[in-house]
N, C-alpha and C positions, 0 to 999 in steps of 0.2 A: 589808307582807306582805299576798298575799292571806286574808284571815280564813276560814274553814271556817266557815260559819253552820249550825248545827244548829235544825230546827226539828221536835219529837218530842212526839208525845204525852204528857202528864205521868209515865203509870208508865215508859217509856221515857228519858224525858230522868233521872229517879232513877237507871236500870241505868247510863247513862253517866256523869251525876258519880261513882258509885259506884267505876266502873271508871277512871276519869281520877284519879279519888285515889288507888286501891290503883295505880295503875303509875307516879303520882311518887312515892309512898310506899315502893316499890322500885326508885327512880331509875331507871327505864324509858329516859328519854334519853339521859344518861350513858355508862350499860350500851350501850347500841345504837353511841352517838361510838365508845367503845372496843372493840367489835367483841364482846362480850361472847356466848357459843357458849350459855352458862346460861339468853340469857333462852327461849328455846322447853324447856328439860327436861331433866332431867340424866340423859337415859338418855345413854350414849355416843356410840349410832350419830350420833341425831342431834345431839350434841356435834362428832361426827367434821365431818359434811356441814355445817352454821356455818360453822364454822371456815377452810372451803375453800371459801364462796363469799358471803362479805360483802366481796369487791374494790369492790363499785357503791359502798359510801357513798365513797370516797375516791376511786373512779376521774375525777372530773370535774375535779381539781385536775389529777392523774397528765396526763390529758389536754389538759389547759390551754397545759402544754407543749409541746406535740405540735403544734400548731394549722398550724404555719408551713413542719411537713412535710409535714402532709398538703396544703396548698394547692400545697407545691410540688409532690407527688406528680401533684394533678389537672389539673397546669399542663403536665405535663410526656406524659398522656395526651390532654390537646386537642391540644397544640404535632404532636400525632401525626393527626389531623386523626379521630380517635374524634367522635362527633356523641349516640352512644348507648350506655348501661349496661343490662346486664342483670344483676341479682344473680340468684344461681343458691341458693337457702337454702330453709328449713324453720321454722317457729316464730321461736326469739327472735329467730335470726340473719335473719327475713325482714321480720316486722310491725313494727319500728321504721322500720327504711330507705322500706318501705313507706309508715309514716302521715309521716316528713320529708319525703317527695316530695308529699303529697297535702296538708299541710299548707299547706308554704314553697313549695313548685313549683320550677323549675329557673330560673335564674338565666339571662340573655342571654346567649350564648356560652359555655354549660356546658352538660354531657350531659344529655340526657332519662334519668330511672330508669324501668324497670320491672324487675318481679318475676314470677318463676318459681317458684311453688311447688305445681305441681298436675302431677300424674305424668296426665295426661287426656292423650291421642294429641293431639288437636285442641288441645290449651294449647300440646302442645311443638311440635308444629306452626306454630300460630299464632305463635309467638314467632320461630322462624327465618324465616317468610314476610313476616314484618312489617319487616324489616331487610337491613341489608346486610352479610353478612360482613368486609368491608374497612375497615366505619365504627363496625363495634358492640365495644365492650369487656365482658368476663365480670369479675363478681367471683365467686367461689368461696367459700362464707362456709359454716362448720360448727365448731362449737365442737369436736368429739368427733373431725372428721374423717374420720368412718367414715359419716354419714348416708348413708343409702341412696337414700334419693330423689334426693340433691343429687349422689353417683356417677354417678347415672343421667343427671342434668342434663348434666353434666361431660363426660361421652363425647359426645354430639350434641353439645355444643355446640363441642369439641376438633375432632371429624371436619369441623365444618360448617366452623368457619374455615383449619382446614391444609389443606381442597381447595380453599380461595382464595388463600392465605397462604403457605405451604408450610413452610420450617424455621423461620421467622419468625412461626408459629403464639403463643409461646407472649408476647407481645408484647403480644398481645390478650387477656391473664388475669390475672388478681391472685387471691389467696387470704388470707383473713381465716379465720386455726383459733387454737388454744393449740399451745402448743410441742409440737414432740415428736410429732404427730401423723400420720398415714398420709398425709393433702392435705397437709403440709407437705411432705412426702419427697414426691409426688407432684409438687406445685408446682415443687418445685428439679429434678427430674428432668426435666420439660417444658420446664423455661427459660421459667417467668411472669416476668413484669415486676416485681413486686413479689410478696413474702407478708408478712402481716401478720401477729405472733403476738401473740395480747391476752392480758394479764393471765389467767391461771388460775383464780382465785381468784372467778371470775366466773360464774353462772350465764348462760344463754341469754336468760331472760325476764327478767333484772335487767342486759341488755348492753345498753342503747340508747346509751347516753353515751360507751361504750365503743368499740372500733375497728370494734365493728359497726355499729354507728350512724354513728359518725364517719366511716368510710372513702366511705359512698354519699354521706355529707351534703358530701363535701368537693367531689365527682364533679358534685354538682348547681348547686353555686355558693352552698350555704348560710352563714350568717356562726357560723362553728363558735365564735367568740369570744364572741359576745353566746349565742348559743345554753346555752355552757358556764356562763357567767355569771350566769346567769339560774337555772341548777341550784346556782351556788355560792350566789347570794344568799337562794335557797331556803333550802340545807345551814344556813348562819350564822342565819338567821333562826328555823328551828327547830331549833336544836344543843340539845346538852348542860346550856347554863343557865337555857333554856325553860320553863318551868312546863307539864305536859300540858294543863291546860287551853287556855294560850295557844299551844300547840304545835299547827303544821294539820296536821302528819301521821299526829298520836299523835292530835287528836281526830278527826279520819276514820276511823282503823284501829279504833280504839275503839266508833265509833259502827256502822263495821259488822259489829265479832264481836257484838256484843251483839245486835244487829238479829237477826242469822242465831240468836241462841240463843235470842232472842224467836222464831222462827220466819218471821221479816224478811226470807230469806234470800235473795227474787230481786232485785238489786242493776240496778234500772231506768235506764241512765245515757242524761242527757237533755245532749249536748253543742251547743252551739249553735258557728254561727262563728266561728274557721276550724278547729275544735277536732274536728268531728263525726268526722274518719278516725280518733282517738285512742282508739275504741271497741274498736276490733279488738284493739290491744293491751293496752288495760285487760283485756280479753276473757281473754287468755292468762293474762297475770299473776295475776287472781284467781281463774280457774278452777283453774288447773294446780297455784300454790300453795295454796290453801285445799280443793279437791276431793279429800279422805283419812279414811280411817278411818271413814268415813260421813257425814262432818262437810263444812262445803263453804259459798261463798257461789255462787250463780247467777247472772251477769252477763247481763243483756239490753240488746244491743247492737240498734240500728237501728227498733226497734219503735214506730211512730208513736204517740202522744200519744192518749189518748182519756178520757172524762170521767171523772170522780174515781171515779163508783160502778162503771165496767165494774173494776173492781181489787180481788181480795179483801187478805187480811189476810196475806200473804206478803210484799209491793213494799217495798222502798227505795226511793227516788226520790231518784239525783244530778245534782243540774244543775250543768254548767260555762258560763257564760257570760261572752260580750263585754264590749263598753264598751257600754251601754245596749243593752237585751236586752228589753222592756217584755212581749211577746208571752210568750216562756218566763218572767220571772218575775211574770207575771200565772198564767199553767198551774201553777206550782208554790205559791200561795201557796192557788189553788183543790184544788191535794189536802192541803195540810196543812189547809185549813178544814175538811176531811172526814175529817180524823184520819192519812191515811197520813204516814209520818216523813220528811221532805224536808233532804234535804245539800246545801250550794249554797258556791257561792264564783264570781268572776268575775275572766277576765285581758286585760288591755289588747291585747296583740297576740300576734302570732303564733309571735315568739321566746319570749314565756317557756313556749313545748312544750317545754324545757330544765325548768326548773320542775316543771310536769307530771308529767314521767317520776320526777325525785327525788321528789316528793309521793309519787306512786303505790306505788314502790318502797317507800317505809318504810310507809306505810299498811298497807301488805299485809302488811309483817312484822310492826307491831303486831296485825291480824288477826287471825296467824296463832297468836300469844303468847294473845292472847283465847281462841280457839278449841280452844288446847293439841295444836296439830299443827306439825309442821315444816314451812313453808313454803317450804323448797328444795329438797326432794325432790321426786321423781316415780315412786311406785313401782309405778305403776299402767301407765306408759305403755310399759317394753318388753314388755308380754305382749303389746298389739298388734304391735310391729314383729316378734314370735316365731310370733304366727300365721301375720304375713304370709307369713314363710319357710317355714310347716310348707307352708299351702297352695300355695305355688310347687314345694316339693318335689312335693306331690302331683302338681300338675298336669304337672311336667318327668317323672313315671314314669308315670302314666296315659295322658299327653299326648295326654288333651282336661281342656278347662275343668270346675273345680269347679264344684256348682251346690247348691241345697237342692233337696229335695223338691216336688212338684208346691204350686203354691198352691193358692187358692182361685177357682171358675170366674167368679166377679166381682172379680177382684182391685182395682178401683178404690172400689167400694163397701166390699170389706173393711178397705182401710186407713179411712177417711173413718170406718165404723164404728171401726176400733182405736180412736180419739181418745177414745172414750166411757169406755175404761179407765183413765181418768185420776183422780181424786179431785184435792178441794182441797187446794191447797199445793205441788201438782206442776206441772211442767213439761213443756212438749211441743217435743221437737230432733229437727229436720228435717235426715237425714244425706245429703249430695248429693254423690256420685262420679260428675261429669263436669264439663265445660269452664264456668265461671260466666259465660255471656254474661251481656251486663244483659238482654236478653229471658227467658232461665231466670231472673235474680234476681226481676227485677218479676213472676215471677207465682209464684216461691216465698214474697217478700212478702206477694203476696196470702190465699195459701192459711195463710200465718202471722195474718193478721188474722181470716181464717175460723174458724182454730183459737180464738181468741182470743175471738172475738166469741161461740162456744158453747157454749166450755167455761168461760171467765174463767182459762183456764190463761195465764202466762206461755209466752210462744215464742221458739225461738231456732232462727238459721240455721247451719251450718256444711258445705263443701265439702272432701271428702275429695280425698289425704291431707292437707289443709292442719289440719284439727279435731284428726287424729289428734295433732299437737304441740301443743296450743293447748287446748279443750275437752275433748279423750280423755280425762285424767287423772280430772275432774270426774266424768263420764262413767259411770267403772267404781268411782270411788274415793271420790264424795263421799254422801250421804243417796239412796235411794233411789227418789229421786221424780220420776224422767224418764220419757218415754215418747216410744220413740226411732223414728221412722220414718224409713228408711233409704231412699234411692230411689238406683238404678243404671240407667246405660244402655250404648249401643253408639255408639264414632265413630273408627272403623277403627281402625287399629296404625298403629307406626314403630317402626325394630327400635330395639337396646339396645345401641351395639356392645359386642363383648366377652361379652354373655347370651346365652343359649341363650331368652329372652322378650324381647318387646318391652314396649312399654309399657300397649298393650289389658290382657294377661294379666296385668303388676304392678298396676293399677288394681283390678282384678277382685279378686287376691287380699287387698288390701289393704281394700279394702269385706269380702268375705267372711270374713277375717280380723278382723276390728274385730268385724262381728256374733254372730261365734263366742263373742269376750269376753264380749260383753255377755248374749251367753245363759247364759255360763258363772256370771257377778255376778247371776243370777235377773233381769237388768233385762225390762223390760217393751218389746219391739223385734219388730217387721215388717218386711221387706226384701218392695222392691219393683220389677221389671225393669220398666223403660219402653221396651226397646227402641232401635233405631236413630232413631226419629220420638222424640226427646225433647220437645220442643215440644207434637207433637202426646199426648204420654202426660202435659205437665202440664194443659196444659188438658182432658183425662179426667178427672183426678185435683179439679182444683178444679170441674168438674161434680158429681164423685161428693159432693165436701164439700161444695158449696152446696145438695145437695139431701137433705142427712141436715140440717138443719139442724134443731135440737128445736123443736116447737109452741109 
């Protein structure tokens, strides 16, 4: 087994034996094997929500079986001369498919994946210019069925292959929902090729292993067998008669609610090769589950490495690394020299991302036991999707575009000042509603290092609506100490069929939406129009922040 190496400052390393004895001392493992709803609280509701979504620990067996369909399944979409997948999702049902593709990569004569999860004109654009209707297969993946973005997806992408295709459109689709769901009846109606209905009992961000994972991972040429194997030998290895301490998932989950009640709580993960895409969805998992009630861990995803002292008294420091790693765990043994609490462990190759995911998964649960929140809930996340729709109402009966109130007449100095509102302990999330080239990411990075380098704040990125299912929850729900700058711009339309908006106006509302929240939760948030020259508005903006820099 890979071991979970804690290395904690002395009153820290005390809070976790502390805590690693009271949860085998209430047989924590056990309780978890047996699916036990008790261990987060005995209010009912969230008794209720447990109950109906601990399928993940047992889903990898469930799937085990399975393996020999779905290869037939992706055997039977090449034999059809498909060359490319596009998953069409939102959150859980998007970032695994996502980090298996960027992880394992696609297999010799298996579909390339990409992923569709940005309602930006210029994403969904780009995604149908990039292919060829005759060659590309859609999967259609939404646990609820009703996601709106992923609707939105489903129409373009419906129209764009049956004016190549025609009644033979629907040939070109699959659908990965829970039973019973609206994409299910929609799927059968279309005449998809296949639907997929996964276990119920499954949340979205505990779905990797599951038909959501499974289905893209089959599509790419992944070895779903070693993959699944690798999460059971996890399972076995920390079950039920595991002692917590010798337990990696219970001592991780452990070592981070305590961190976060030490005030530890931005959660710095330092993934080395081939592990690094694995960020985004650690990102989801422990934002979404532990951002509640004020309480909350803060995952910083992608943020380069810098010396022990740029870091105040907030960081965790996770490092996952390779087979011989000498660089990173030289960096980490230099911040534990300097006191900050360093978590490390190391995996041979690339299939045990199977592993990973189980790790992650119950980590989080124990967290969330720590933390005394329910970590399957999200109940922060549909007042955004409720803005959304107020603002569309608006905007469909006014019909022109919502907007706020005039800014300020140097609006680039004024964000770059906002940063200043920050205090120790806090956080600064940079909210990005448009298309993620890598030239907008590289210099949203940059302007994240800026942040960094003046404030000693932790930084984090996120691209709407992708955040809104991922980080939002965090966001509006967890401790108070983000300071959220919001950037919007312009890059044309493409209608919706079936809407009375296209997709400019759903972006819009959706950004404008989210902000409202956040005003609503007292957060600390500026929105900022860059305009149609986004390029041209980021490099304003890191002008304006290099030159407020303190004396």
């Amino acid at each position: 087994m890979s071991r979970v190496e804690l290395a904690l400052p002395p009153d820290l390393e005390r809070a976790v034996r502390v805590r690693l004895a009271r949860l085998d001392a209430d047989g924590f493992a056990a309780r978890l094997e047996r699916r036990d709803p008790t261990l987060w609280g005995d209010d009912p509701n969230r008794r209720e929500v447990a109950t109906n979504r601990l399928g993940w620990l047992t889903v990898p067996a469930t799937m085990r079986a399975q393996t020999a369909a779905l290869r037939d399944f992706a055997g039977s979409v090449r034999s059809d001369g498909y060359t490319r997948v596009v998953l069409l999702g939102m959150g859980g049902s998007s970032l695994a498919p996502e980090v298996l593709r960027r992880v394992l990569g696609a297999a010799p004569g298996f579909l390339d994946l990409e992923v569709l999860d940005s309602t930006s004109p210029a994403a969904v654009n780009g995604m149908l210019e990039a292919g060829d209707p005759s060659s590309t297969f859609f999967v259609v993946s939404s646990k609820s069925g009703t996601t709106l973005e992923v609707s939105c997806f489903e129409r373009v992408a419906w129209a764009w292959v049956e004016k190549a295709r025609g009644t033979d459109a629907g040939r070109s689709f699959a659908a990965i929902t829970d039973p019973g769901t609206p994409l299910e009846k929609l799927a059968r109606d279309r005449g998809y090729r296949r639907v997929f209905a996964n276990p119920p009992d499954i949340g979205g961000r505990y779905s990797a292993l599951s038909l959501f994972g499974l289905v893209p991972a089959a599509l790419i040429g992944a070895d779903l067998d070693r993959l699944l194997d690798a999460a059971l030998t996890e399972s076995r290895e920390s079950g039920a008669e595991v002692g917590a301490e010798q337990h990696a998932a219970i001592r991780l989950g452990a070592a981070l609610g305590e961190m976060a009640l030490a005030g530890r709580d931005k959660v710095t993960l330092v993934l080395a090769s081939p592990f690094e895409p694995l960020g985004a969805w650690i990102e989801q998992l422990l934002a979404e589950s532990t951002g509640k009630e004020g309480r909350g861990l803060v995952p910083v995803v992608d943020e380069p490495l810098a010396a022990p002292e740029a870091y105040g008294n907030d960081r965790t420091f996770v490092a996952v690394t390779g087979a011989g790693d000498p660089d990173v765990a030289r960096r980490m043994a230099a911040l534990q020299a300097a006191g900050h609490p360093v978590i490390s462990w190391s995996r041979r190759e690339a299939l045990e991302l199977g592993a990973e995911f189980m790790r992650w998964e119950k980590a989080t649960a124990v967290a969330g036991a720590v933390l005394a929140i329910d970590p399957f809930d999200e109940p922060n996340v549909a007042e955004a999707k409720q803005a959304t729709r107020t603002v569309l109402d608006q905007i469909l009966r006014d019909g022109t575009p919502a907007s706020l109130e005039s800014g300020p007449t140097d609006p680039f100095s004024a964000a770059a000042a906002f940063s200043s509102r920050g205090h120790e302990g806090d956080y600064f999330a940079i909210l990005a509603y448009f298309h993620a080239t890598p030239e907008r990411t590289e210099r949203l990075e940059r302007l994240r290092e800026l942040v960094r380098l003046h404030t000693g704040m932790a930084t984090t990125l996120g691209f709407g609506p992708r955040y809104l299912h991922s980080t939002g929850q965090l966001h509006k729900g967890g401790p108070n100490r983000g300071v959220f700058l919001q950037l919007v711009g312009t890059e044309g339309d493409l209608e919706i069929p079936g809407e009375p908006y296209g997709f400019r106006t759903l972006l819009w509302a959706q950004g404008l939406g989210d902000y409202k929240v956040l005003e609503r939760h007292d957060r600390r948030a500026l929105r900022l129009d860059l305009g149609a020259d986004i390029e041209r508005g980021l490099d304003a903006l890191l002008e304006a922040f290099s030159a407020a820099r303190p004396a």
